[in-house]
C-alpha positions in Angstrom: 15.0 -5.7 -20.5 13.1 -2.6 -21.9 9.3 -1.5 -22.1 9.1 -2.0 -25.8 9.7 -5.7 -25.8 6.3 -6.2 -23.4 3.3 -6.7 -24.7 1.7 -7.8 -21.4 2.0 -8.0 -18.2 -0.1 -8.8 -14.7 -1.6 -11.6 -12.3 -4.6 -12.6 -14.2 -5.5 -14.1 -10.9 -5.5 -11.5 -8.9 -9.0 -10.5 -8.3 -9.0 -8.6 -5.4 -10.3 -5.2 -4.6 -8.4 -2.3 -3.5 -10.2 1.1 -1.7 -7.3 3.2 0.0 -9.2 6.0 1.7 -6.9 9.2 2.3 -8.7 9.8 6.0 -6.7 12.5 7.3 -4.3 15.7 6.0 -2.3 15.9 8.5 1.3 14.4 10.1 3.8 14.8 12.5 6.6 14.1 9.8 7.9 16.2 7.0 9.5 13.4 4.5 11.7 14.9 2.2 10.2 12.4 -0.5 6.8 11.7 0.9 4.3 10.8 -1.8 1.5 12.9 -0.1 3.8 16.3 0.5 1.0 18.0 -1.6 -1.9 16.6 0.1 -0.9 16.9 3.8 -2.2 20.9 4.1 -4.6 20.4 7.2 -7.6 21.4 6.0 -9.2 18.5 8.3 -8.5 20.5 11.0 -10.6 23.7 10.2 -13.8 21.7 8.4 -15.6 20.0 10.6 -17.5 17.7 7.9 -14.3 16.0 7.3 -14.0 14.5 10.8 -17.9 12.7 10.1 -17.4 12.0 6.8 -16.1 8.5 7.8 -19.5 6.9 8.8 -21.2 7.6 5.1 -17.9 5.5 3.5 -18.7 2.6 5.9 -22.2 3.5 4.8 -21.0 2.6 1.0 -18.8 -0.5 1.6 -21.2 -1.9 3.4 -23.4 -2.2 0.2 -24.2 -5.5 -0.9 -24.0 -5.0 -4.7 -20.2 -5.1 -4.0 -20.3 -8.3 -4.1 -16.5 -9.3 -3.9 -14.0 -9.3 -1.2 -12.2 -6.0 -0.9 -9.0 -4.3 0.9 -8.6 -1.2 2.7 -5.7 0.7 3.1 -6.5 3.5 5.7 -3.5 6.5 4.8 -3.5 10.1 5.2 -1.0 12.4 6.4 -0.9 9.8 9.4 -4.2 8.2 9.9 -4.1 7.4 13.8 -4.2 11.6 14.1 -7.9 11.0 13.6 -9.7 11.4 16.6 -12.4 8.4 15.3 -9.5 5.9 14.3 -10.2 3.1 16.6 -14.0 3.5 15.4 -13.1 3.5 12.1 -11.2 0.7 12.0 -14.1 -1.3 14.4 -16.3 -0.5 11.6 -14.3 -2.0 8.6 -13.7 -5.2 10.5 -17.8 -5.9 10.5 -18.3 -5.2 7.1 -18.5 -8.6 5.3 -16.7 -8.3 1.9 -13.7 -6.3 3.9 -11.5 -9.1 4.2 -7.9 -6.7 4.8 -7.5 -3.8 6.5 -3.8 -2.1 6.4 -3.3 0.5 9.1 0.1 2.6 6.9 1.1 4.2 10.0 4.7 6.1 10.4 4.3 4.1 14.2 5.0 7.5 15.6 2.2 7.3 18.6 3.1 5.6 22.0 3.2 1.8 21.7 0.0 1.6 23.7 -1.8 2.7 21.3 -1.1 0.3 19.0 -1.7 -2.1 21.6 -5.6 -1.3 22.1 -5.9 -3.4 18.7 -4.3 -6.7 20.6 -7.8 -8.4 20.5 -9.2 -11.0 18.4 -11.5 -9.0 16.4 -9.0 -7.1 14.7 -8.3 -10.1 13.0 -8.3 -8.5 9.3 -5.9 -5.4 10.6 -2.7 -5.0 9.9 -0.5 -2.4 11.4 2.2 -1.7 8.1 4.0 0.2 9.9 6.2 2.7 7.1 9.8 3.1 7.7 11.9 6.9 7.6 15.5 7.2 7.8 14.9 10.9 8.4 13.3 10.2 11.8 13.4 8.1 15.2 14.7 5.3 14.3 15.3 3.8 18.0 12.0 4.3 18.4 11.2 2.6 15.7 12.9 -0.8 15.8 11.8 -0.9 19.4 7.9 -0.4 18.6 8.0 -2.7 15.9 9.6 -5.9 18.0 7.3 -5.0 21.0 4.2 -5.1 18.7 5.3 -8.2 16.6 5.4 -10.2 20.1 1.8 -9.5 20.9 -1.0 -12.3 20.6 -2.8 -10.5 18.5 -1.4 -8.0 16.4 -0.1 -8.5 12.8 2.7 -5.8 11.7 4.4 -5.7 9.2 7.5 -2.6 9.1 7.9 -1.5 5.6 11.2 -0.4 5.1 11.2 2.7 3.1 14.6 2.6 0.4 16.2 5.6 0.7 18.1 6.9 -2.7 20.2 8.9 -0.6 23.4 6.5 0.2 24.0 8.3 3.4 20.5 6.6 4.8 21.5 3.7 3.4 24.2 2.4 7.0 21.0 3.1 8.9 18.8 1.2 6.8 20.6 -1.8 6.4 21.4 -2.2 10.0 17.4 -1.7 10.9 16.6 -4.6 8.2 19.1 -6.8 10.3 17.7 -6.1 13.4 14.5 -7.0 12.8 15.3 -9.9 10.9 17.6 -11.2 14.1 14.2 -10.4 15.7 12.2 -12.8 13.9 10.1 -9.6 12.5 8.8 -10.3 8.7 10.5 -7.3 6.8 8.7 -5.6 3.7 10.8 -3.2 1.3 9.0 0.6 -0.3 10.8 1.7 -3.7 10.0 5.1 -3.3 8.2 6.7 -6.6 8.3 10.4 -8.1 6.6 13.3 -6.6 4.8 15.2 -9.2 5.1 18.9 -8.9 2.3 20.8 -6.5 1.6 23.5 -4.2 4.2 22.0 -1.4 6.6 20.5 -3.9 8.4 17.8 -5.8 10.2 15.4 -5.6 12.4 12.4 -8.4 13.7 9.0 -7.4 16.3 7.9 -8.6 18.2 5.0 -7.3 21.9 5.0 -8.2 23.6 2.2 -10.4 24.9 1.6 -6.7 22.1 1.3 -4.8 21.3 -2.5 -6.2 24.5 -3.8 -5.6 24.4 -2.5 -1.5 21.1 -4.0 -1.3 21.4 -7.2 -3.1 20.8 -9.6 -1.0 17.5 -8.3 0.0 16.3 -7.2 -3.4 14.9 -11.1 -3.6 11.5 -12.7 -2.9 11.0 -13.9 0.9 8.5 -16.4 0.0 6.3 -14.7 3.2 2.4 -15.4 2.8 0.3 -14.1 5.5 -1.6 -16.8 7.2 -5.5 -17.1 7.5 -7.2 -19.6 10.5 -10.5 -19.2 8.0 -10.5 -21.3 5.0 -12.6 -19.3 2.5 -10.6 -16.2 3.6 -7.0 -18.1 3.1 -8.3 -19.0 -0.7 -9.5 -15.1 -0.9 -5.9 -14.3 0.4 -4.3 -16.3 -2.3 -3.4 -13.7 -4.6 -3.4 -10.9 -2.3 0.1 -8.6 -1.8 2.0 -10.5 0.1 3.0 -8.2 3.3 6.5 -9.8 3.4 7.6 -6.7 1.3 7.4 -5.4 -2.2 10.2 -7.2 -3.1 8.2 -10.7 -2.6 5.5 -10.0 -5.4 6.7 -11.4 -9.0 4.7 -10.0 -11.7 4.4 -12.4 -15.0 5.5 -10.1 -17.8 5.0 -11.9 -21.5 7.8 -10.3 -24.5 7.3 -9.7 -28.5 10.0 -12.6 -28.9 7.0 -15.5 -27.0 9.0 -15.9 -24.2 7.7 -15.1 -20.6 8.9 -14.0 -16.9 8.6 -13.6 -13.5 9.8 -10.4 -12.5 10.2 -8.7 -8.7 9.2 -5.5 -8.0 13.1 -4.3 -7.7 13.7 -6.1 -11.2 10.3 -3.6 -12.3 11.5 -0.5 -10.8 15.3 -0.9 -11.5 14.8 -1.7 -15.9 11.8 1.1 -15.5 9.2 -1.8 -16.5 5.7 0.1 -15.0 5.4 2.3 -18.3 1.6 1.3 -19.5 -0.1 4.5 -20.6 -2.6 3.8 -23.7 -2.5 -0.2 -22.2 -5.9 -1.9 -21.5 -5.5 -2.8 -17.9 -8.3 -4.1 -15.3 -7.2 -1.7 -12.7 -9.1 -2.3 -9.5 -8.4 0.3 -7.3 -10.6 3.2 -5.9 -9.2 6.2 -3.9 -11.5 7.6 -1.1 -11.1 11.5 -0.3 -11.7 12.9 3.2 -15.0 14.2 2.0 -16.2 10.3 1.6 -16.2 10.7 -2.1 -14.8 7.2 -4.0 -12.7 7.4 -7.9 -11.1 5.2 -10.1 -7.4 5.6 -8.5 -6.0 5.8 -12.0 -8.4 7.3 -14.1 -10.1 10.1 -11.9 -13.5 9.1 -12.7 -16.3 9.5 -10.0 -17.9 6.2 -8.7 -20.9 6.9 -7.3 -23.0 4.4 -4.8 -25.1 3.1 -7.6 -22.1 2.5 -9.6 -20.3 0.6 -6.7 -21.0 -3.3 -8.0 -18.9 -6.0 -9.0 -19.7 -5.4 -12.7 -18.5 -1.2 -12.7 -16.0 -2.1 -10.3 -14.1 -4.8 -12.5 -14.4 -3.4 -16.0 -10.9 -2.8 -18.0 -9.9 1.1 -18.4 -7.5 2.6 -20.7 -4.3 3.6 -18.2 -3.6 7.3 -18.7 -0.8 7.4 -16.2 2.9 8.0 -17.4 4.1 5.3 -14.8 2.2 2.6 -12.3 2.7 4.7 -8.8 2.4 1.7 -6.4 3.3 -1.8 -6.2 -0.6 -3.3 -6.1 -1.0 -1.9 -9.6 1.5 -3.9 -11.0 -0.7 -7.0 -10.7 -3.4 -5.5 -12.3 -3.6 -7.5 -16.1 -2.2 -4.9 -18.8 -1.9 -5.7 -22.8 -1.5 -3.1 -25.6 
């Protein structure tokens, strides 16, 4: 398979709205590949704006001209470092439209931490709790089996793939444990690093790698379960948080023919190339400061521009690559 034989590709019934809200600069780890190695500089910790700036985003997505039900994904640095987190998080589970809330945590804190969101009302939380080889992984696997057994929490580890085969033993034997452990087990292809004040960084997944991996490199059929029957038809065509390795993507070829393809079959074959594509890209990055843009595009999205109609509309993709798994769903033709 190669790029030049697509000519489409997406979910055109994916319809959900993504806002993923950098709240905080800082964290405790120093991930040789981390994605945010350029953003994590601490400047929240010597502006005091930044640690208010939260209330004026609820502010926004509580605005009815939204119209639409939405995801958050709360990320930093390491979002429980902020001192309002619990607050925060409170806040986003009364707002309406806000059907998904993903806590990407590194699950470094004490497990009783986690624990203060064991309580019905966090209902639309879930702790995706990211994965390093390069750190405590004891402490880890132990959090994430204590947490998965409580009434009310949903987590869902997200094994980070390392390209480094020596991270690979540790990896594999973590994916088994919690799998022995009846824990639901998602999988993070790791993406490029563009060069910035910290650094850079490339993945690249040896020829190797796929054949090591194999047998988890397929989709888990996992679909997270809603007691609410307009929210379980919202949910339909949400990620699934079984892993990235559970979403297929349709993809449609010059010859007429058409497939399925998982996100390891994307990332192996290089399949996320769409710059100059039309593509209904619906996801908004929020800044410390509480400011919203397009993710892809850069373009400011003021409150009177935050409606269903603005929010929806097709852009022309002027990334190189897609940088996440969500975007891959997104509808894309030439």
């Amino acid at each position: 398979m190669i790029m030049s034989d697509v000519i489409s590709a997406g979910n055109p019934e994916y319809n959900l709205l993504t806002f993923s809200w950098d709240l905080i600069d800082v964290c405790q780890y120093k991930c040789s590949y981390c994605s945010a190695m350029n953003f994590n500089v601490k400047r929240f910790l010597t502006n005091p704006e930044l640690k208010t700036a939260w209330r004026d985003v609820i502010k926004k997505l509580k605005l009815k001209s939204i119209r639409m039900p939405f995801a958050v994904e709360i990320l930093g640095g390491e979002p429980t470092l902020h001192p309002d987190i619990d607050q925060i998080i409170n806040s986003l589970c009364e707002v309406d439209n806000c059907i998904q809330i993903d806590l990407i945590t590194n699950l470094a804190k004490p497990v009783k931490f986690y624990k203060q969101f064991n309580n019905p009302k966090n209902s639309k939380l879930a702790i995706e709790a990211s994965f390093h080889p390069e750190y405590d992984v004891d402490g880890y696997k132990n959090k994430v089996v204590e947490l998965n057994n409580c009434e009310h929490i949903t987590i869902y580890p997200n094994i980070n793939l390392p390209t480094d085969k020596h991270a690979w033993p540790v990896t594999l034997d973590l994916i088994a444990y919690l799998q022995d452990n009846d824990v639901k087990v998602g999988l993070n292809f790791l993406q490029d690093v563009q060069q910035g004040e910290i650094g850079s960084w490339t993945s690249s997944y040896p020829e190797e790698f796929w054949d090591v991996f194999e047998e988890h490199l397929t989709p888990l059929g996992y679909k997270r379960s809603q007691s609410d029957g307009t929210k379980q038809q919202a949910m339909l065509f949400l990620k699934s948080h079984a892993g990235s390795t559970t979403i297929d993507i349709p993809y449609q070829f010059i010859n007429g023919t058409s497939k399925r393809l998982s996100e390891a079959e994307i990332n192996r074959f290089d399949l996320r190339r769409f710059e100059g594509w039309n593509c209904r890209a619906m996801m908004y990055h929020i800044d410390m400061s509480g400011n919203i843009k397009h993710h892809c595009t850069g373009e400011d999205i003021p409150a009177y521009k935050l409606n269903k109609t603005n929010l929806t509309c097709s852009v022309i993709c002027p990334l190189e690559r897609c940088d996440c798994d969500t975007k891959f769903l997104y509808v894309k033709s030439k």
